[in-house]
C-alpha positions in Angstrom: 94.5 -10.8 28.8 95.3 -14.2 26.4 98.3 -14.2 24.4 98.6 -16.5 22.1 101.3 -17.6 19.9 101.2 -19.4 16.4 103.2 -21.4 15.2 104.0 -24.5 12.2 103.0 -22.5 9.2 105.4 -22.6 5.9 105.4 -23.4 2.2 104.0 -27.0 1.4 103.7 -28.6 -2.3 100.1 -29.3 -3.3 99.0 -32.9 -1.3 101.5 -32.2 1.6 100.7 -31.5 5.6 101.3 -28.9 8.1 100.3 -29.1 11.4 100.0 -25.5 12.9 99.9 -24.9 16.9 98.6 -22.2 19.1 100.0 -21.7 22.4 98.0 -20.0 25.4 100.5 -19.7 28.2 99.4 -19.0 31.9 95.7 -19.0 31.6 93.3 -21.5 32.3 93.0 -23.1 29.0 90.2 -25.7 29.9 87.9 -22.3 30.1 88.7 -21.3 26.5 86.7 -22.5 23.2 89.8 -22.0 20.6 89.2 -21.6 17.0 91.3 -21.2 13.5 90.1 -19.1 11.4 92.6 -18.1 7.9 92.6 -15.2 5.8 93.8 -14.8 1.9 94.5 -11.2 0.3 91.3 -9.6 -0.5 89.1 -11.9 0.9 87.8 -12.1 4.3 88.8 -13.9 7.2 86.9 -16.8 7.4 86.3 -20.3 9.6 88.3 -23.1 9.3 87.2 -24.9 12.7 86.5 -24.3 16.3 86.6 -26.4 19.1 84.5 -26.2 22.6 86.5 -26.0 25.3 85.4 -29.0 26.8 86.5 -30.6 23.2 83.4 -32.8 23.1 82.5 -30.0 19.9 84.0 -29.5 16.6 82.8 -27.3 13.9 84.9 -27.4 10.3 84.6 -25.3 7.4 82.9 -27.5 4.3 86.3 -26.6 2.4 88.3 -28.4 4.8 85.9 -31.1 6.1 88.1 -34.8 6.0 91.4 -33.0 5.6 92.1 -30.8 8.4 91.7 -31.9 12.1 91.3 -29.6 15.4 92.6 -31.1 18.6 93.7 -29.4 22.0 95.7 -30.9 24.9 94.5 -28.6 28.1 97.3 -29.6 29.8 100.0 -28.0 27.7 97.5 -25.3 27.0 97.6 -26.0 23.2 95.8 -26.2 20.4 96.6 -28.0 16.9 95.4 -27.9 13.6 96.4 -30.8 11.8 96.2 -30.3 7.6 96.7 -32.7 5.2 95.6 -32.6 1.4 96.5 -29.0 1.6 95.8 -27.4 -2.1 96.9 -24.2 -3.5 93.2 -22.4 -2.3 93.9 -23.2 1.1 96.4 -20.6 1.0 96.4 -18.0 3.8 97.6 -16.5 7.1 95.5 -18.6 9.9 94.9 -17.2 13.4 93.9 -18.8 16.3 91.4 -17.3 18.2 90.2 -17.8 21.7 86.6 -16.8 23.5 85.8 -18.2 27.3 82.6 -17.6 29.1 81.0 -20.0 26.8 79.1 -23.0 27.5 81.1 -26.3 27.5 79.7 -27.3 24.4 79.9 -23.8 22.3 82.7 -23.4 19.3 82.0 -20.4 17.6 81.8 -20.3 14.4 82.1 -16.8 13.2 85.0 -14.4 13.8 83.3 -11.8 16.0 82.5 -14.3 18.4 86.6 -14.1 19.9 87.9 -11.5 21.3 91.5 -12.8 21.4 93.7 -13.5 18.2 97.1 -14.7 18.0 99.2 -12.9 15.7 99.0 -15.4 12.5 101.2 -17.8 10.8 101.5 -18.1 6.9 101.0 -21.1 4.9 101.3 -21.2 1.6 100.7 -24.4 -0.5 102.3 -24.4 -4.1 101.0 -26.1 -7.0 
């Protein structure tokens, strides 16, 4: 079993940055392709990027391509999403998601593809 534990989200003007991270503790993270996926009210949840566990692979949404970053630090069992730019539509509750068996290079894109989910964080960008 993965637990994994969001954190960073909050209420940013329109243009500002958040920087969420996602916590895996006491599992081997290096065998985990993590991705972030957000969901607003009444839509589904939908990709924001995924990253292979071997990091080499990232995958991004075309909404958020050149303003949001994925990065992971194995060693502190960690993944980040950096956002900048953020505008009103990027509103949402993001989860982190996690998958392993993969290959090194795999980062799922869709949401079925993880069967762990951390709990989600809100962000909420005001315009």
């Amino acid at each position: 079993q993965v637990h994994l534990v969001e954190s960073g989200g909050g209420l940013v003007q329109a243009g500002g940055s958040l920087r969420l991270s996602c916590a895996a503790p006491g599992v081997t993270f290096s065998s985990y392709a993590m991705g972030w996926f957000r969901q607003a009210p009444g839509k589904e949840r939908e990709l924001v990027t995924a990253i292979s566990r071997s990091a080499d692979n990232t995958v991004y949404a075309d909404s958020v391509k050149g303003r949001f970053t994925i990065s992971r630090d194995n060693a502190k069992n960690t993944v980040y999403l950096q956002m900048n730019s953020l505008k009103p539509e990027d509103t949402a509750v993001y989860y982190c998601a996690a998958e392993s068996g993969l290959r090194r290079f795999d980062a799922p894109g869709k949401h079925w593809e993880y069967s762990y989910w951390g709990q989600g964080t809100q962000v909420t960008v005001s315009s």
